[in-house]
N, C-alpha and C positions, 0 to 999 in steps of 0.2 A: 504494500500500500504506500504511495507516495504521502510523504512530511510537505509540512507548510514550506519549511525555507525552498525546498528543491522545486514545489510546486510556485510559490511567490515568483523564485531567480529566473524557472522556465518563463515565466510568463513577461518579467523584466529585460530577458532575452540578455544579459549582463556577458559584456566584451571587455575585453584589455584594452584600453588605446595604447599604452606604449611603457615597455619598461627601460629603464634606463638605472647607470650606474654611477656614482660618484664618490674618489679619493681624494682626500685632502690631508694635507699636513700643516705642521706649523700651528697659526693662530689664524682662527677663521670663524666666520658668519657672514651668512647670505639669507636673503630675504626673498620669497617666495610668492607670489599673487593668492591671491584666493582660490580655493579650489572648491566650484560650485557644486560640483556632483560628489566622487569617492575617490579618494585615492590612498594606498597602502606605501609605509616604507618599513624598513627592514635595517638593523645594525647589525652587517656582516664583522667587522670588527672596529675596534677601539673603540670609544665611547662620547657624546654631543648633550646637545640640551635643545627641545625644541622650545620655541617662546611664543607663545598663541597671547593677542591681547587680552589687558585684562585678569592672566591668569599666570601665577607666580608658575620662573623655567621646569619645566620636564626635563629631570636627567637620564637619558637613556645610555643601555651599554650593550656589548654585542651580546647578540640573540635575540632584544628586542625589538617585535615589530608592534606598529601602530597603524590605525588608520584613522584618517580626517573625511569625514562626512560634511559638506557644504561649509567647507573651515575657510574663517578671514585668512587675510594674510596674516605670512606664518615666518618665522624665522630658524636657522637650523644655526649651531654653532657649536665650536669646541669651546668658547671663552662668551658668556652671556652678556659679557661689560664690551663688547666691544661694537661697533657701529657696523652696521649690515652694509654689503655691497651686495649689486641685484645679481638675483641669482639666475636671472634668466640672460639678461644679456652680456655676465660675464664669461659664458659658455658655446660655444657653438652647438644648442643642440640642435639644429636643425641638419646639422650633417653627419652628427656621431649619438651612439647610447650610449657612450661612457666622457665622464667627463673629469677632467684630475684639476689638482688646485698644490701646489707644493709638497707632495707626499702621496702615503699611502696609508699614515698613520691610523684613519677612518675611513670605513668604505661603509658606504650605503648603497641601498638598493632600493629602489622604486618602481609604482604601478600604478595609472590611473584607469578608468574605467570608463563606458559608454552604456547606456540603458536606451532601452525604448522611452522616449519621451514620456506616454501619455500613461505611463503606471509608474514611474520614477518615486514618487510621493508615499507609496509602501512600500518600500525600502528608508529613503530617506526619514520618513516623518518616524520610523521605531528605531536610532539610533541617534546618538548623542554628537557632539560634534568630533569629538577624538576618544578616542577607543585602545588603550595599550596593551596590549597581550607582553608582560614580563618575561624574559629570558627563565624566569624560576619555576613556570606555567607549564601543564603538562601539557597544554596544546601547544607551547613552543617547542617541545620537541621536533613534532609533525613537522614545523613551519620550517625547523632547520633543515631538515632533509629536502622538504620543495625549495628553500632557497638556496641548497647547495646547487640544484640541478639548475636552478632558473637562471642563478651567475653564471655557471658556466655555457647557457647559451649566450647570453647575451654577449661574454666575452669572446668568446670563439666564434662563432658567426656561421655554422655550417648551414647546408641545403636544411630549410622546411624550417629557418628560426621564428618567423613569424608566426607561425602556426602554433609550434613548442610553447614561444613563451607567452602566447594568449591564454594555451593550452593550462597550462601550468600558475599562471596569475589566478584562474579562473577559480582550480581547484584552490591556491590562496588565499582566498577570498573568502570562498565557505571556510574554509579551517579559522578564518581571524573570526567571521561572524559566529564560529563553534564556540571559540575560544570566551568570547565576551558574553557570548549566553551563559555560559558556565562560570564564569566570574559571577556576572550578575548576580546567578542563584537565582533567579525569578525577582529579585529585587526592584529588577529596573524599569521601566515604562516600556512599552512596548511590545507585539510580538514577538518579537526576537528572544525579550529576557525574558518573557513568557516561557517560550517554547521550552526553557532549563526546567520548568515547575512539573513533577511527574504527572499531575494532576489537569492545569489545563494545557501544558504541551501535549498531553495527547487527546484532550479535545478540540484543538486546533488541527492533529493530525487527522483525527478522525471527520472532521468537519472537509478538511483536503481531500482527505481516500475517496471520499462517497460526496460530491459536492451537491449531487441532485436528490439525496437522500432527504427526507423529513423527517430533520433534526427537528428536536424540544430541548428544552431547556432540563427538564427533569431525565427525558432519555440521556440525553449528553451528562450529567452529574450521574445518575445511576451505572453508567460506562465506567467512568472514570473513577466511580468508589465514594463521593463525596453525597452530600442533601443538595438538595436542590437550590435552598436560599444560600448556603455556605458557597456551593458552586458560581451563582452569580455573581454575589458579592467580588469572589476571588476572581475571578476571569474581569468582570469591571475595571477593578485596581491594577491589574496588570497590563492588561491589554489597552485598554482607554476606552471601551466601549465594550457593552451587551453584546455573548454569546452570538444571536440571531440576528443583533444588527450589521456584526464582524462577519456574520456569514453572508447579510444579502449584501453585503458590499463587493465580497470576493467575487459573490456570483454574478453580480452586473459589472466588476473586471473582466470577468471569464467571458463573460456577454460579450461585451463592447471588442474586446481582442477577436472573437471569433467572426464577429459580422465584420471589421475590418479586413479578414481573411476571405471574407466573402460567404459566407456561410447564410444560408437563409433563417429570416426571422423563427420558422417553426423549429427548424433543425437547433436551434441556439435555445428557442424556451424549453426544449423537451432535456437538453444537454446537463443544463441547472435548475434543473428539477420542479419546471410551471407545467400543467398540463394544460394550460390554453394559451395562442398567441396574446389574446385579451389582457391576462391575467400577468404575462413576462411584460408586456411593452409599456401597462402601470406601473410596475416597478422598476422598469427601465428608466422612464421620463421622472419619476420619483428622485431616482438619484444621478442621471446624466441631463436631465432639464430637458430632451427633446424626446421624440419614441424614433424606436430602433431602426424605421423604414426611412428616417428623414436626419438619422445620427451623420453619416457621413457624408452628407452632401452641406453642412453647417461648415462656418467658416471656422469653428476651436475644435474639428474634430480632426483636423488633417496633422495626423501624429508622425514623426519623425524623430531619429536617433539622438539623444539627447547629450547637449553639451562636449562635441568630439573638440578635445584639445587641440590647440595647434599645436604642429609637430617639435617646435622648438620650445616646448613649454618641460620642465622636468618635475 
């Protein structure tokens, strides 16, 4: 049975735009633009601080990776007193994915990402702006093994690197957002840190498996082990919304991506589980503001690949 996240990312349709490497030695800081969608870095060795506004340095050391989720501008440095030069055009990335600066003392490694435009928002809106997975974390383990392999494409450069290291960010990607579930403990806002809770992560999965199935609220807590009242409560607090609201949200995603595919309105309400077109295109216009026959001919429905960085961005 397909998990939320696998089913969310399928439906996000989540790409690597581009990973890139950088060594520096010496005494260094470099300042970075904002990164409106996702992007992951990685301390292959020695150790930096990153400086997000606002918010006292992050000292990172090797093994840690991080990820920024629609983060300000950011600053990366071995010495946090010292004045940022840009870190975009002190480098040529538009002709190289490795980039050095005096040394080799610290090497990092970087990923950013691309989403389908028009579902970006669940992903984004259940993660925080930066997200650390420690070097001491047992999903850092994992990490270092994909990041062994993902430096040495990028360094060496053989047939099919492009594909590798999309290939390889990708699975990255889910092991950081494994990783921060499990920190979380269910703690955190979100499906994501949901998903860590044995209780409603698996009726989010269960809600994923069977999307056209007619869920209840007491069916789904009887699954899962919990009362009913106890069960809402908790999925509210975590999640940010009711059980069935969280599910006809997913469903009129699931909707809107398949009539974009071209799929017909009957074929799509029997899919997510409406037994009349009547009955789907209410709920459709309920929460996309138009009905499903007249969704894609509106001018906000024309969805496109969201936020691809320029190439010289690291």
């Amino acid at each position: 049975m397909i998990d939320a996240l696998s089913d969310i990312l399928s439906l996000l349709d989540v790409r690597s735009a581009r990973c890139t490497r950088f060594e520096a030695g010496g005494r260094w800081a470099f300042q970075f633009p904002a990164k409106p969608r996702l992007k992951f870095t990685a301390v292959l060795r020695g150790e930096c601080w990153i400086i997000l506004p606002g918010e006292d340095p992050h000292h990172l050391v090797a093994g840690d990776t991080f990820l920024l989720a629609e983060a300000p501008e950011y600053i990366l440095a071995n010495d946090p007193h010292l004045t940022p030069q840009d870190g975009i055009v002190s480098f040529d990335w538009e002709h190289s994915d490795v980039a050095h600066h005096g040394g080799s003392e610290t090497v990092l490694l970087a990923g950013s990402f691309v989403f389908e435009a028009l579902y970006i928002r669940l992903l984004l809106d259940a993660l925080p702006s930066f997200m650390l997975i420690p070097s001491r974390d047992l999903a850092a383990t994992v990490l270092r093994d994909l990041l062994m392999v993902l430096d040495r494409e990028i360094r060496v450069g053989q047939m099919g690197k492009s594909l590798v290291t999309r290939r390889l960010a990708e699975v990255l990607l889910v092991q950081v957002l494994r990783g921060y579930a499990a920190r979380s403990g269910g703690t955190g806002s979100g499906w994501i840190a949901a998903a860590a809770d044995p209780h409603i992560g698996a009726a989010l999965n269960l809600m994923h498996g069977d999307i056209a199935h007619r869920w209840t609220v007491a069916g789904l807590a009887r699954t899962v082990g919990m009362s009913r009242s106890a069960f809402a409560l908790a999925f509210k607090q975590m999640v940010g919304t009711p059980p069935l609201d969280y599910l006809l949200r997913w469903r009129m995603e699931v909707a809107r991506d398949a009539l974009r595919r071209g799929e017909t309105v009957a074929t799509v309400a029997a899919r997510v589980g409406y037994a009349s077109e009547s009955a789907f295109g209410n709920a459709f216009k309920r929460t996309h503001g138009t009905a499903p026959k007249r969704y894609w001919s509106s001018a906000d429905a024309q969805g496109h690949y969201a936020s691809k960085e320029p190439v010289n961005r690291q």
